[in-house]
LUMSESE-236892 format. One record per residue (C-alpha): residue number from 1; residue in one letter; x, y, z. Coordinates in steps of 0.001 Angstrom, whole numbers, plus 524288, in hexadecimal, padded with zeros to 5 digits. Each point is the difference from the previous one (the first is absolute). Layout:
LUMSESE-236892
[drenfi NUM 'a' [X Y Z]];
...
This chain:
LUMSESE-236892
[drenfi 1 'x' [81D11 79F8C 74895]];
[drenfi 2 'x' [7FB6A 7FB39 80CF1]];
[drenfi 3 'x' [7F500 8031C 80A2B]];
[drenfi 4 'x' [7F5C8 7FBC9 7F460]];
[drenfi 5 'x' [80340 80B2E 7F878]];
[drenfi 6 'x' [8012D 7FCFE 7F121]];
[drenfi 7 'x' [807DD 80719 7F6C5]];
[drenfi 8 'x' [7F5C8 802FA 7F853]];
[drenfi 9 'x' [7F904 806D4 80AC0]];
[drenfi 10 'x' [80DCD 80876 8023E]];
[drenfi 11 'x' [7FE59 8027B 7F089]];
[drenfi 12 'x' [7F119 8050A 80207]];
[drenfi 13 'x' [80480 8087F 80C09]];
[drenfi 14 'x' [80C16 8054F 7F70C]];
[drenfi 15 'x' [7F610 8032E 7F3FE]];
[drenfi 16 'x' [7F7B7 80A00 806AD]];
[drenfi 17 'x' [808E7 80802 80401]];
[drenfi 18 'x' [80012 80C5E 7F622]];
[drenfi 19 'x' [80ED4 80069 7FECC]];
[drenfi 20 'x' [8015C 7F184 7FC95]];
[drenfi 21 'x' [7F63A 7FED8 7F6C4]];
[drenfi 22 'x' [80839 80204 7F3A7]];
[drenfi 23 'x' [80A75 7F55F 802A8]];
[drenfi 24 'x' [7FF5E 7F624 7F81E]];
[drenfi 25 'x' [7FA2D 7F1E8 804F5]];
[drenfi 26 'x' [80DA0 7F9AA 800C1]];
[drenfi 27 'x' [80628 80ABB 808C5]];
[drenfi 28 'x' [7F29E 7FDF3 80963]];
[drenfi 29 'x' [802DF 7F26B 8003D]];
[drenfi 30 'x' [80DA6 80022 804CA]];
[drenfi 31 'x' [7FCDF 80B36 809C2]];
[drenfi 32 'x' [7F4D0 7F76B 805A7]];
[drenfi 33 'x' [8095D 7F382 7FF94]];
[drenfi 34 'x' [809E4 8098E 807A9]];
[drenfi 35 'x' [7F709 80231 809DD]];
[drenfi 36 'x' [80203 7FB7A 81044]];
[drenfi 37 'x' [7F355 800B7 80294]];
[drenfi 38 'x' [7FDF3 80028 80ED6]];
[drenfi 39 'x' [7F34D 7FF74 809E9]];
[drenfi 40 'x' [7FE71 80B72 80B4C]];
[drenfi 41 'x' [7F5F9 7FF30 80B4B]];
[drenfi 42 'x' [7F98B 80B71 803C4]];
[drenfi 43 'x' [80993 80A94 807D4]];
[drenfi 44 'x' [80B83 7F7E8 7FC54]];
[drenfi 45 'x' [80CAB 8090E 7FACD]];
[drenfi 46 'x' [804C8 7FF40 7F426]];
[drenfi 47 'x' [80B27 80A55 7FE4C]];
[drenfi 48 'x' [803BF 80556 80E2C]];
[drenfi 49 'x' [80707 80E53 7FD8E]];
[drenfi 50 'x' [80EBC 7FE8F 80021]];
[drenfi 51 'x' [7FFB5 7F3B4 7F8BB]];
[drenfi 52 'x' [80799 7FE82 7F387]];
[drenfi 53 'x' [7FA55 80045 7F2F0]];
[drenfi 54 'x' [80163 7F266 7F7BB]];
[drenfi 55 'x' [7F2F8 7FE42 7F905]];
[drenfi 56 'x' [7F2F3 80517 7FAF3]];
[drenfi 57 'x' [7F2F4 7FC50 8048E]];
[drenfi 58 'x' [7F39C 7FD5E 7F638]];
[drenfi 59 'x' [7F3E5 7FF57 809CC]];
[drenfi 60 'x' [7F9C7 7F592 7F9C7]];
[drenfi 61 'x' [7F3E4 7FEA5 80BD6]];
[drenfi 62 'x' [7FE35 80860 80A64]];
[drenfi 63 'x' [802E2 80F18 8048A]];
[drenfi 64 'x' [80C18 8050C 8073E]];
[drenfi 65 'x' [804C0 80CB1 80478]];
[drenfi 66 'x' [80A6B 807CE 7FDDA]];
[drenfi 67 'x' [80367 80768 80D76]];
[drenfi 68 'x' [80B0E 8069C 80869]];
[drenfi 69 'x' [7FB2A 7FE55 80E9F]];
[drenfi 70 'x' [7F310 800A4 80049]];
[drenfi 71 'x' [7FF43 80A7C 7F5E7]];
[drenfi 72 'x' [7F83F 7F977 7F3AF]];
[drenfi 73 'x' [80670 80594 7F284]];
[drenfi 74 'x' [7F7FE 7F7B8 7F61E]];
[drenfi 75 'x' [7F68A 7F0BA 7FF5A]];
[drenfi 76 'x' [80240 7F8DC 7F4A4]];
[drenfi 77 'x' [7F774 7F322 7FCA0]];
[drenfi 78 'x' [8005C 7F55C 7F4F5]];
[drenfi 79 'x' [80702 80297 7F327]];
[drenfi 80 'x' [80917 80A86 80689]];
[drenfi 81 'x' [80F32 80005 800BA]];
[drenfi 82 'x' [80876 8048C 8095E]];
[drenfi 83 'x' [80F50 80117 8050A]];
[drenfi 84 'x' [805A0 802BE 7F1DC]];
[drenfi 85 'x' [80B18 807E3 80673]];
[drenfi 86 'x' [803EB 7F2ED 8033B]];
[drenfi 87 'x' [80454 7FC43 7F3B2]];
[drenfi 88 'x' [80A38 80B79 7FF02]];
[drenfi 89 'x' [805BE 7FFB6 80D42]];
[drenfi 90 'x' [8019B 7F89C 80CB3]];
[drenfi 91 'x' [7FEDD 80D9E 80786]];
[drenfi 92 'x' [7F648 7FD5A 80DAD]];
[drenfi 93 'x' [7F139 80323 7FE7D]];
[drenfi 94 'x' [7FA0F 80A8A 80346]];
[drenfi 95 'x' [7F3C0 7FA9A 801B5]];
[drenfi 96 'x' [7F915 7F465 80621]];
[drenfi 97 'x' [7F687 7F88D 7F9D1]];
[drenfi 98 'x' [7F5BD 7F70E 80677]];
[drenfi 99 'x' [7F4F9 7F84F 7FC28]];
[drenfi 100 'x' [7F353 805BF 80399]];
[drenfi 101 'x' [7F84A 7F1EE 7FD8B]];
[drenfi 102 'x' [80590 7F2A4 7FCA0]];
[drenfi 103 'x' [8068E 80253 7F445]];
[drenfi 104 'x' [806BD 7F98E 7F570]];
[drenfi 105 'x' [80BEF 80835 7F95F]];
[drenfi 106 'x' [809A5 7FB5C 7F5C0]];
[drenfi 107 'x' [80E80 80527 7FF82]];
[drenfi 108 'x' [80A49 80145 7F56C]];
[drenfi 109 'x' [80E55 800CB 804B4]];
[drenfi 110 'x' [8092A 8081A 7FB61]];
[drenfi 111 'x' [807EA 7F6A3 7F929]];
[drenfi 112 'x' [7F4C5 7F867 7F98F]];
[drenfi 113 'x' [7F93C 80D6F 7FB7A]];
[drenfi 114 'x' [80F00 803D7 7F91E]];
[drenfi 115 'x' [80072 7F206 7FA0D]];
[drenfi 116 'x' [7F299 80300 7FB30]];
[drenfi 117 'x' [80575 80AE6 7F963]];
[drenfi 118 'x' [80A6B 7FA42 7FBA2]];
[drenfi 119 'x' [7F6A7 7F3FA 7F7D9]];
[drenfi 120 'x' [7F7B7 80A2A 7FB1B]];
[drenfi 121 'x' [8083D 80C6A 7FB6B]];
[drenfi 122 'x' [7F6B1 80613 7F620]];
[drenfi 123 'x' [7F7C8 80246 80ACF]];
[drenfi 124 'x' [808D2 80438 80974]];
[drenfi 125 'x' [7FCCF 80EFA 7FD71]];
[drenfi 126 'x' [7F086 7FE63 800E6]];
[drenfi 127 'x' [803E2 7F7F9 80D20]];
[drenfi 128 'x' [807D4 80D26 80585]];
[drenfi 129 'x' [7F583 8077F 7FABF]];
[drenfi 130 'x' [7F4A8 7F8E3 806E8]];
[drenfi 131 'x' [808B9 800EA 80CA7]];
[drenfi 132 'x' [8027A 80D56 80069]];
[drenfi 133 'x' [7F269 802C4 7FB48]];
[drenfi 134 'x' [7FB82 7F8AE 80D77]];
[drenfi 135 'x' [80A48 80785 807E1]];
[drenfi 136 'x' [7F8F9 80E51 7FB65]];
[drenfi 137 'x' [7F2E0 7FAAB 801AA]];
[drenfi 138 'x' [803B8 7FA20 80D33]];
[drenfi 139 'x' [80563 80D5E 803C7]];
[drenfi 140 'x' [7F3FB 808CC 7FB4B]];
[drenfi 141 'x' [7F805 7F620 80878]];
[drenfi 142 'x' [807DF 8015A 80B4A]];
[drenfi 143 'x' [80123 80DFD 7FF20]];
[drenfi 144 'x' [7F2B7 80168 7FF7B]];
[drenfi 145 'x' [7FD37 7F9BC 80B50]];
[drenfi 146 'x' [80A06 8069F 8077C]];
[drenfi 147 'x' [7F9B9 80BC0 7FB5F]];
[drenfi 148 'x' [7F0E1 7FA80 80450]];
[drenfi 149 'x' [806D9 7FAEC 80AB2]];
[drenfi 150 'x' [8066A 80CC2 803FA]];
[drenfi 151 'x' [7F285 807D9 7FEC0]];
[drenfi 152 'x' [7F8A2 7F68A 80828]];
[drenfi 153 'x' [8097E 802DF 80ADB]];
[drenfi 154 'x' [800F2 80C75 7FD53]];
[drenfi 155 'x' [7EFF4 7FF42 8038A]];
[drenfi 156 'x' [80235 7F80A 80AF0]];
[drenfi 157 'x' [808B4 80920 806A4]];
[drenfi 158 'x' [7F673 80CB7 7FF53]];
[drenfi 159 'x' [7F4D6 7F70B 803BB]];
[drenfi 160 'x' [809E0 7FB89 80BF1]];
[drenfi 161 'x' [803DE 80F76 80323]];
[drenfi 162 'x' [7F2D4 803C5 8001B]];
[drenfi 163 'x' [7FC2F 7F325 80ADC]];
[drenfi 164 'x' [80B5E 803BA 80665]];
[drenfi 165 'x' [7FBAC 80F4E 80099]];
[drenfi 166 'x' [7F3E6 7FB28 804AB]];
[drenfi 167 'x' [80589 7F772 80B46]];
[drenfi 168 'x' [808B6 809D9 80444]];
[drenfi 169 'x' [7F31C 807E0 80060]];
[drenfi 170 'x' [7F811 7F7D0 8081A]];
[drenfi 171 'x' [80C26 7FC8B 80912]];
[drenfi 172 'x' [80234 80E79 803E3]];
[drenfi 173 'x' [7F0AD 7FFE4 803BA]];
[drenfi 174 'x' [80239 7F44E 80644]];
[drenfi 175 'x' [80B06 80339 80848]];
[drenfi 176 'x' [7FA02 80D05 80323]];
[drenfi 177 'x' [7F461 7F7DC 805AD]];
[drenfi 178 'x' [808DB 7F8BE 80878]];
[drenfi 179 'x' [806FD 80A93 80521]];
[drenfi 180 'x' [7F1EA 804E3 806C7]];
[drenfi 181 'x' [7FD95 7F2F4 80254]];
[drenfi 182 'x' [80C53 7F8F2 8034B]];
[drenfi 183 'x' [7FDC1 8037A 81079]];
[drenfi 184 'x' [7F2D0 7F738 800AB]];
[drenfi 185 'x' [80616 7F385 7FA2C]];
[drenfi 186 'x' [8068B 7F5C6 808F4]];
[drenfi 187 'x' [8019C 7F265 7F970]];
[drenfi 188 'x' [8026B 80672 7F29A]];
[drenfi 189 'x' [80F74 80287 80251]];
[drenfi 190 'x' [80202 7F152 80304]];
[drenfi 191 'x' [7FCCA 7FD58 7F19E]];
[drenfi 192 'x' [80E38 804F5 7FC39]];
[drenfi 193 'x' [80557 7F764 80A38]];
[drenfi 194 'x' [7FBF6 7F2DD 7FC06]];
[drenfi 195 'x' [80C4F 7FB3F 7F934]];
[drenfi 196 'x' [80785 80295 80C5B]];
[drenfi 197 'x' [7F4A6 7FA8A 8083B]];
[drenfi 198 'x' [7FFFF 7F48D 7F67F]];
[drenfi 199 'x' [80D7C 7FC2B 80302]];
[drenfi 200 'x' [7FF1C 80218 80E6D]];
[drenfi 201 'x' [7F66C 7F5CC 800BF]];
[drenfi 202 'x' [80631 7F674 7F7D2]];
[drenfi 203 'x' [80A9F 800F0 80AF7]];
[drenfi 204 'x' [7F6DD 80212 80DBB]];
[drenfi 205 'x' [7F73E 7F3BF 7F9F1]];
[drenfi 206 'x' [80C73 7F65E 7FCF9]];
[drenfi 207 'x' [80206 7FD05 80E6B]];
[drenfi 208 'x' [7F3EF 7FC6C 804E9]];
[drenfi 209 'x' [7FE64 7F7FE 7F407]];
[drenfi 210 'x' [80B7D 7F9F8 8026B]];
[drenfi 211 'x' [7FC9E 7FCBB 80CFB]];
[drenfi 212 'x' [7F273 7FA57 7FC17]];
[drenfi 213 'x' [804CB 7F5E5 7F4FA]];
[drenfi 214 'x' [80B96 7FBE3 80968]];
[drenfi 215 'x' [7F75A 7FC8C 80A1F]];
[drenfi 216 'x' [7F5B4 7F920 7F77A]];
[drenfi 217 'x' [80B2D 7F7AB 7FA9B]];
[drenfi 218 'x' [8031F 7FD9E 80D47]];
[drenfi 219 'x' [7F50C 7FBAD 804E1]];
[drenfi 220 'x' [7FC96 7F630 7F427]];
[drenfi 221 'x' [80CEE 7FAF2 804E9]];
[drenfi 222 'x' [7FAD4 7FE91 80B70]];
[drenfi 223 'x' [7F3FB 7F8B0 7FB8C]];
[drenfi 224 'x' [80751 7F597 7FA9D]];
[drenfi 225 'x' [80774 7FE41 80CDE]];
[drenfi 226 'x' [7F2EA 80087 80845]];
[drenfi 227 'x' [7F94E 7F39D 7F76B]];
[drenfi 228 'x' [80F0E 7F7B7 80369]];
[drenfi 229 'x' [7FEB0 803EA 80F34]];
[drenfi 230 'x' [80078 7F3B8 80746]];
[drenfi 231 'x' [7FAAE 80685 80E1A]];
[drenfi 232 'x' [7F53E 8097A 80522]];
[drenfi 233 'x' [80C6D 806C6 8057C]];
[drenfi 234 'x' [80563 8024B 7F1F6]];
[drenfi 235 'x' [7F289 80226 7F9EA]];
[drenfi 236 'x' [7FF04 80BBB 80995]];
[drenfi 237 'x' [80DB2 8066B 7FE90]];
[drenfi 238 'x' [7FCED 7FEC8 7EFD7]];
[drenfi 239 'x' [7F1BD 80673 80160]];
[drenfi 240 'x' [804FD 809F1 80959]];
[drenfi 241 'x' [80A66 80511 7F742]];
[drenfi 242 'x' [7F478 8002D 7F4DA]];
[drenfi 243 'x' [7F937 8098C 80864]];
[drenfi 244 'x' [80AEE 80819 8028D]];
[drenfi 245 'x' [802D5 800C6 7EF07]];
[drenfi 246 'x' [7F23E 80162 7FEA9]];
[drenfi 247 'x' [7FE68 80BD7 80A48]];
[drenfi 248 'x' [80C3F 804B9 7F8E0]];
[drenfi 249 'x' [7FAB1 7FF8A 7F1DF]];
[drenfi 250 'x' [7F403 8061F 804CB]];
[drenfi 251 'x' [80859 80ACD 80509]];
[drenfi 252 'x' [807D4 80292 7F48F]];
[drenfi 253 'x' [7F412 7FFAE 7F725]];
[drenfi 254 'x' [7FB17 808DB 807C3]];
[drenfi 255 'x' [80BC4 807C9 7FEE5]];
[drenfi 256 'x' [7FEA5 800C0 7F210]];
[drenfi 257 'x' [7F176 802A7 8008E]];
[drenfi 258 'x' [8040D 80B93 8060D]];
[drenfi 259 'x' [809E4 80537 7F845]];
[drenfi 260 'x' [7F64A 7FCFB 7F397]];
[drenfi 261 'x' [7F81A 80909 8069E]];
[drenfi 262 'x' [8077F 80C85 8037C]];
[drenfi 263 'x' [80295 7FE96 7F0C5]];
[drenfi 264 'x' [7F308 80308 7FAF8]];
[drenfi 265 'x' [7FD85 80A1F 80B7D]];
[drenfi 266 'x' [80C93 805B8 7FE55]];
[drenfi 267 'x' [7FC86 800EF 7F03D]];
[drenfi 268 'x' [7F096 8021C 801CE]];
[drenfi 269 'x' [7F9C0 80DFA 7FE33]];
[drenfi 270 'x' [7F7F0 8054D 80A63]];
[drenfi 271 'x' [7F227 80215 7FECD]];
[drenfi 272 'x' [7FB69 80383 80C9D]];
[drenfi 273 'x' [7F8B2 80C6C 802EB]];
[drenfi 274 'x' [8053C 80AAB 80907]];
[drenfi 275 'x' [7F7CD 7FF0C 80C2A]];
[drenfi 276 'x' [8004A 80912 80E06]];
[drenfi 277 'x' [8082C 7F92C 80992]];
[drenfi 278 'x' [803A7 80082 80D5F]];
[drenfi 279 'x' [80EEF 7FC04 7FF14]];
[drenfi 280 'x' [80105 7FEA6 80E8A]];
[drenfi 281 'x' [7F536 7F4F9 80027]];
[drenfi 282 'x' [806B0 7F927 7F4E5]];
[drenfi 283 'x' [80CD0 80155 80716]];
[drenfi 284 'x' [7F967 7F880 80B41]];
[drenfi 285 'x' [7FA63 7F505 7F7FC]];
[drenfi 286 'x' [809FF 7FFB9 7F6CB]];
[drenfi 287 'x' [80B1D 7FD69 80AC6]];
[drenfi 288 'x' [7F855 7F5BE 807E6]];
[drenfi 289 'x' [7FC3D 7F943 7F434]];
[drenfi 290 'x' [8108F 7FEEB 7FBFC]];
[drenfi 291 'x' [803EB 7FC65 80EBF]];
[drenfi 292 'x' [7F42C 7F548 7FF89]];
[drenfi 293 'x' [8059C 7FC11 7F384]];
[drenfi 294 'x' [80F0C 7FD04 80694]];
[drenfi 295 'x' [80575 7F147 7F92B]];
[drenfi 296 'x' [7FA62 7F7D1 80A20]];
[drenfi 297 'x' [80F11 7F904 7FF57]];
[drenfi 298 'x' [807BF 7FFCA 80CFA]];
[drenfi 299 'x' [7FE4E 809BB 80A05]];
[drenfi 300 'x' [7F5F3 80B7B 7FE66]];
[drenfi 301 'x' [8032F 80A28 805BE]];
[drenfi 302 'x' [7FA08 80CD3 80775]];
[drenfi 303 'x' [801CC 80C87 7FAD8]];
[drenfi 304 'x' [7FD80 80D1E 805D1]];
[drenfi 305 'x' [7F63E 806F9 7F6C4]];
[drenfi 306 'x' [801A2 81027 804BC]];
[drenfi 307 'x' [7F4C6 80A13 7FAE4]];
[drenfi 308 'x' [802A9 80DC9 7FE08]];
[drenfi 309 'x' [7F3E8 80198 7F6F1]];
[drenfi 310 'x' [7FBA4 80E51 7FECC]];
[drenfi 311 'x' [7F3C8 801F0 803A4]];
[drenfi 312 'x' [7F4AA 804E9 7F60D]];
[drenfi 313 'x' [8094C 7FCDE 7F468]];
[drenfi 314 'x' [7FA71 80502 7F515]];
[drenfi 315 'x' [7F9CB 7F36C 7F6E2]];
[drenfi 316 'x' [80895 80039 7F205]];
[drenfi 317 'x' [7F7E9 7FB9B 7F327]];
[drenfi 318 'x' [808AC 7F48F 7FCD4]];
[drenfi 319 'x' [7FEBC 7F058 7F831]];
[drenfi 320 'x' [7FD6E 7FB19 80DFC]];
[drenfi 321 'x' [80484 7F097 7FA97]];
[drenfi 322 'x' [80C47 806A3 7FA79]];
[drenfi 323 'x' [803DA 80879 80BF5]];
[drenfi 324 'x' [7FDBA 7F40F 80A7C]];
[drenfi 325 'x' [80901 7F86A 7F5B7]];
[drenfi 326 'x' [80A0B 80A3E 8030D]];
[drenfi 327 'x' [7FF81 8003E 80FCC]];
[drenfi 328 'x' [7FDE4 7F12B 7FF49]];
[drenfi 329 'x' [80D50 7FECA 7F91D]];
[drenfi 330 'x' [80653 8093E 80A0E]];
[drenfi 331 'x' [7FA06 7FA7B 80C98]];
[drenfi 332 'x' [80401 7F169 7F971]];
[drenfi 333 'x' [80E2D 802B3 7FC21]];
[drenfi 334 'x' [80031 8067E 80F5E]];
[drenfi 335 'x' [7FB1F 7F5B0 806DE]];
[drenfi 336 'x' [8092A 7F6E3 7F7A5]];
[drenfi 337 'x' [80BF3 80942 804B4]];
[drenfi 338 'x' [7FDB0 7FF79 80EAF]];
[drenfi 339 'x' [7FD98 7F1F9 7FF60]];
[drenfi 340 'x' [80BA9 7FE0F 7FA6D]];
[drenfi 341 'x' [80859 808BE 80A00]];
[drenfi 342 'x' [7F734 7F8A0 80B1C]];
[drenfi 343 'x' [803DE 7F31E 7FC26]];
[drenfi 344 'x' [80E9B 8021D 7FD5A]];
[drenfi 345 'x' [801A8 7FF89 80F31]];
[drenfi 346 'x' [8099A 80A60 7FFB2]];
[drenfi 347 'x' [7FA34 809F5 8083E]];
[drenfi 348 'x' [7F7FA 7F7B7 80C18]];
[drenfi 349 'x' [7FBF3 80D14 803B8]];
[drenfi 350 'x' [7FA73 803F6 7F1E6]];
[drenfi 351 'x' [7F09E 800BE 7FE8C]];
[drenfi 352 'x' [7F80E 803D5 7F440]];
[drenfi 353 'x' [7FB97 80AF8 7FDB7]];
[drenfi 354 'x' [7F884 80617 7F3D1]];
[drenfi 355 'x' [7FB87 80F75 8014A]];
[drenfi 356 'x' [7F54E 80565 7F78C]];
[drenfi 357 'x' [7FF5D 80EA3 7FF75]];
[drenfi 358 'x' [7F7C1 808BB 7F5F0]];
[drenfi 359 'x' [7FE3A 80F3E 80126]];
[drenfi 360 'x' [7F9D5 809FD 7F508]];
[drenfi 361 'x' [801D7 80E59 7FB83]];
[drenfi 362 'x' [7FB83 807B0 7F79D]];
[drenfi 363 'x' [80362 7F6C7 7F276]];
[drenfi 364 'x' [80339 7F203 80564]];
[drenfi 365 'x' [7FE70 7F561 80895]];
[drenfi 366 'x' [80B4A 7F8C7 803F1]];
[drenfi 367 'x' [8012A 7F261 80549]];
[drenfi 368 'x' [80B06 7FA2F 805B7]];
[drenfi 369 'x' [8023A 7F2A9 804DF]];
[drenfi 370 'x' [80D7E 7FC74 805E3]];
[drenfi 371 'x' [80480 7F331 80630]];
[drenfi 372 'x' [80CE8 7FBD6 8088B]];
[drenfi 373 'x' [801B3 7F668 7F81E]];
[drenfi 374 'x' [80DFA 7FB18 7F8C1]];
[drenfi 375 'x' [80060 80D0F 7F63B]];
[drenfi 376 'x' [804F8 80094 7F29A]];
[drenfi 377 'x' [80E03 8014D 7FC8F]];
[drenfi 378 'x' [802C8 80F03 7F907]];
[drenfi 379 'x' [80446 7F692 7F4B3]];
[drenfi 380 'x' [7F308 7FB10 7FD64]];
[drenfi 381 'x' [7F64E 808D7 803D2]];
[drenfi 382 'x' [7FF17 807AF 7F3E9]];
[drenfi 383 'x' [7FD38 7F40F 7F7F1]];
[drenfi 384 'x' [7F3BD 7FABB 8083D]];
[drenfi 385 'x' [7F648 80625 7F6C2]];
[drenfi 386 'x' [80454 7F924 7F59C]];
[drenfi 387 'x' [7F914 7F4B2 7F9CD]];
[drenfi 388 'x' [8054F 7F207 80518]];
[drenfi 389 'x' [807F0 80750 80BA6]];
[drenfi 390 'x' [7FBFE 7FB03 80CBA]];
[drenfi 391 'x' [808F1 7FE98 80CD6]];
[drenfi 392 'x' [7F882 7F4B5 8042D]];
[drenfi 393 'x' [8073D 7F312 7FF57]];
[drenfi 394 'x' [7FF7D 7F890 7F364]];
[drenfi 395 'x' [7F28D 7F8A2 7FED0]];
[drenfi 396 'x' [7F93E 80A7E 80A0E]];
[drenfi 397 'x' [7FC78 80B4B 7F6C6]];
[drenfi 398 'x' [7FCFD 80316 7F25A]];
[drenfi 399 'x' [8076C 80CD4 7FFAA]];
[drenfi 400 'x' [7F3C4 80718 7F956]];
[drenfi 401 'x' [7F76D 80595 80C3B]];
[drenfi 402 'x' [80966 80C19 80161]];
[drenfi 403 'x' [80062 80221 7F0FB]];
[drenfi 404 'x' [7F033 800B7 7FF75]];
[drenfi 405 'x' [7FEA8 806A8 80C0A]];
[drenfi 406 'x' [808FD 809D9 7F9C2]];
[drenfi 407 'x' [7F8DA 802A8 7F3EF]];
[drenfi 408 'x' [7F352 800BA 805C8]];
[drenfi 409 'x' [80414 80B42 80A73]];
[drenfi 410 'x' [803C0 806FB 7F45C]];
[drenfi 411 'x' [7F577 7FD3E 7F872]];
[drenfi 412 'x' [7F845 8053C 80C93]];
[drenfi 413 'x' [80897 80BE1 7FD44]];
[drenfi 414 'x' [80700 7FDD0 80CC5]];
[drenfi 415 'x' [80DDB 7FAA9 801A5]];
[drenfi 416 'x' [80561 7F54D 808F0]];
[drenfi 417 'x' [80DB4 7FF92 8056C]];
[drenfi 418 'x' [80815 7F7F9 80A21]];
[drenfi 419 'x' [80A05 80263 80B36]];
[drenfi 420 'x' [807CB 7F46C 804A7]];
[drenfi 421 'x' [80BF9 7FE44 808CD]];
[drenfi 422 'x' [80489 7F27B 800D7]];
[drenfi 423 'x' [7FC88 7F780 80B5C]];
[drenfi 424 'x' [7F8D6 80B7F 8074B]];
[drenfi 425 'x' [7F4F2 8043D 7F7FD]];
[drenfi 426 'x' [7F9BD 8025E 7F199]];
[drenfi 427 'x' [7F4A0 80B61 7FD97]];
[drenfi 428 'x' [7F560 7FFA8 7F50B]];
[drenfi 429 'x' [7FB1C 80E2B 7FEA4]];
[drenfi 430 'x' [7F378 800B5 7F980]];
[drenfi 431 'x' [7FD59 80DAB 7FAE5]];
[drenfi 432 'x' [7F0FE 80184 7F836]];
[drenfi 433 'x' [7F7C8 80D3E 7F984]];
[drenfi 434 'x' [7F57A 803EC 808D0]];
């Protein structure tokens, strides 16, 4: 029998079920003696749909399921049999079966059950009989289930309508709130942008990374070939190359630092309060503080700052820490453009120049700032607000200060546009509600 299952306990199992009860003791016997009996653990499958029938299954400990998908059709426990279309055809399943806890089940093939038929032919009838008597059963339980089953969704698809109604309701109010709304928000927009941003930084962050663990590797190679140097000489070569890799690392770390940042600002809502401003004084400190801040690598440069500030412009209620982040990304990506035309020697005669004009009417107050610097190609210049874009040179910009600058103008209610012509010029025009 097997798994310490006796026959006797089969016998026991067989005896309480109703439709077995009037066999006689002999017929039991050889039906228990028949039986494969078989252990399941918990979740394990015991007919998978498709499979062909070959046997019947007495569950002896234990509950299963009967199921298609995840769709439940009946639970059966101890004493119960199941699969009797098995024993008239080999035709696939239409139903799985697994055990819902560690179960044991026993299971009568086909040929055994017609041999058992054959040994006890008085019987035979009351063994179709019991059979067929299982089938109906089986089916009125499954069809009732259906049936509660059917109902309950039934329920659960008017209680879904009536959420979904309700959503629907408080997502037209919602979206009407935003559209009287939607002009004061400035960080809020970048929320929908994060998968791109996400993937952007993955990239911008690789090199710079890179550059970091190569440099660290090199340098521990270094280590080992400063403690075999055999000379001061040697010694001093080896510990000057550590400073360069460490002065290196501490750049590209740096580097990364950086982009890390521009991340969470570029993602970050605003929640600064609109003040009075004088937008020619924060022109002023906004442009020294960018030229101060010039790398500090090679050659700095001079650069012509030119005024034509309108006098008694009117002060615009603005986020004062968002608006200086806007001219400070201007003034920085124009100082970075003359710089770069100034030291590509190509033009001895070429000097620097950044021009700073802002005028009013009636509605607005425009700001320009234009440099001489190296321009942007027509190719490129309608894809420098974008997130990640930058025409700096790989490692020297994040490609996100246009892209924030952007949305915060608008949020502002303003707009902000450029004019470029390569290698002569390239025009930020500020334009912001009095």
């Amino acid at each position: 029998m097997g798994n310490n299952i006796t026959t006797d306990r089969c016998k026991d199992i067989i005896k309480k079920v109703d439709a077995f009860q009037h066999l006689p003791e002999n017929v039991l016997n050889d039906i228990a003696e028949k039986l494969n009996v078989v252990q399941y653990s918990k979740n394990s499958t015991i007919i998978k749909k498709g499979d062909a029938g070959n046997c019947m299954y007495l569950i002896i400990e234990g509950k299963v399921k009967i199921h298609d998908a995840e769709t439940v059709i009946a639970e059966m426990g101890e004493g119960n049999f199941f699969g009797e279309f098995s024993l008239l055809d080999d035709e696939p399943r239409s139903m799985s079966v697994t055990a819902i806890v560690d179960s044991s089940l026993g299971s009568i093939s086909q040929n055994d059950f017609y041999n058992l038929l054959n040994q006890h032919p008085h019987t035979t009838r009351d063994i179709i009989k019991t059979l067929i008597g299982r089938l109906r059963l089986q089916n009125s339980r499954m069809i009732d289930q259906m049936r509660e089953r059917a109902e309950k969704l039934e329920a659960l698809v008017q209680e879904r309508t009536t959420d979904l109604q309700q959503k629907n309701k408080e997502l037209e109010e919602t979206l009407s709130e935003l559209q009287k709304t939607q002009e004061q928000l400035v960080m809020q927009e970048k929320l929908a942008t994060l998968g791109q941003l996400t993937a952007g930084i993955a990239h911008e962050i690789k090199n710079p990374l890179n550059f970091v663990n190569n440099f660290a590797a090199l340098s521990n190679d270094l280590i080992e070939e400063l403690l075999e140097a055999k000379d001061d000489e040697e010694r001093e070569e080896v510990i000057q190359a550590l400073k360069d890799n460490l002065a290196r690392i501490y750049q590209h770390g740096k580097r990364a630092d950086s982009i890390v940042a521009s991340m969470m600002m570029h993602a970050r809502e605003s929640s600064g309060e609109k003040a009075p401003t004088d937008i020619n004084n924060m022109l002023n400190e906004t442009m020294n503080l960018a030229y101060h801040g010039m790398p500090s690598a090679g050659t700095k440069i001079g650069i012509d700052f030119v005024k034509n500030m309108e006098k008694d412009l009117p002060e615009l209620n603005v986020i004062q820490q968002d608006i200086n982040r806007v001219f400070l990304n201007i003034f920085t990506n124009a100082i970075h453009a003359v710089r770069e035309r100034a030291m590509s020697g190509e033009d001895p005669a070429y000097k620097p120049q950044i021009t700073i004009t802002t005028h009013s009417d009636n509605k607005n107050v425009t700001i320009s700032i234009k440099d001489n610097g190296i321009g942007i190609p027509d190719l490129i210049r309608q894809k420098i607000f974008n997130p990640f874009f930058t025409t700096k040179p790989t490692g020297q910009g994040t490609g996100l200060g246009l892209s924030i600058s952007f949305d915060i103008i608008k949020a502002h209610g303003g707009n902000l546009v450029v004019n470029s012509k390569e290698k002569e010029f390239t025009n930020f025009i500020v334009t912001l509600p009095r």
